[in-house]
Steps between C-alpha positions, in 0.01 A plus 500: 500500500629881405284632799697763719463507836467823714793653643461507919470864464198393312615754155460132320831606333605098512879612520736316680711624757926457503470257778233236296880436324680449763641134610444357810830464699612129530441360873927514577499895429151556745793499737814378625418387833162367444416182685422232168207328675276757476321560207526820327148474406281355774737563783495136603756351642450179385767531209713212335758451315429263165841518329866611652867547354865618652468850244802672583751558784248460801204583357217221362231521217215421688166400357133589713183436519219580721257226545208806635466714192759241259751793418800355377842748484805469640875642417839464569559590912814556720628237709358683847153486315482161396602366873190760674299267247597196573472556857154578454465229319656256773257680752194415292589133441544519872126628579393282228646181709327609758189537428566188312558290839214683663289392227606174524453475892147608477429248201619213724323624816177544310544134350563363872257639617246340221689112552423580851123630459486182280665235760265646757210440288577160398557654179803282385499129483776269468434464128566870452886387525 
């Protein structure tokens, strides 16, 4: 369609402005120190890496993604950079394990709890084994 849209000043002029043109800065120049799991976008910090390679002296080409709004970026970081990230990374897989065994230890207690509901009732007979 040829249709022109109106301007926000609402002149309908349909002219772009300078900045329409300009490219979006790749994630590794939003800044230096930036912590790499958390997204540019969505501000989670739920950020992985997908893909990652020794670039340069101390610095890494890092692949992301962001499994909340799926932005995918990444750049090549310093050294200091990469490590923040891969603490945070250890500290997730950390909370992750966890809630993990948590999980797991109220799984088990709910199923006791059932075998033992089940033993009480005369629930299970010896052909159940």
């Amino acid at each position: 369609m040829s249709e022109r849209q109106a301007a926000p000043d609402g002149q309908g002029s349909g002219a772009l402005d300078a900045s329409s043109f300009v490219a979006p800065r790749a994630p590794a120049e939003l800044g230096a120190t930036r912590d790499l799991h958390v997204c540019p976008t969505c501000s989670s910090g739920l950020v992985y890496p997908t893909d990652w390679a020794p670039a340069a002296r101390r610095r890494w080409a890092v692949d992301l993604r962001c499994p909340d709004c799926e932005w995918e970026g990444g750049g090549v970081y310093a050294q200091e950079i990469v490590d923040r990230f891969d603490e945070a990374l250890d500290a997730g897989t950390e909370q992750l394990l966890e809630d993990l065994d948590l999980l797991a230890r109220a799984n088990m207690e709910d199923q006791v709890d059932r075998f033992v509901e089940a033993l009480r009732s005369d629930l299970v007979l010896p052909e159940d084994f």
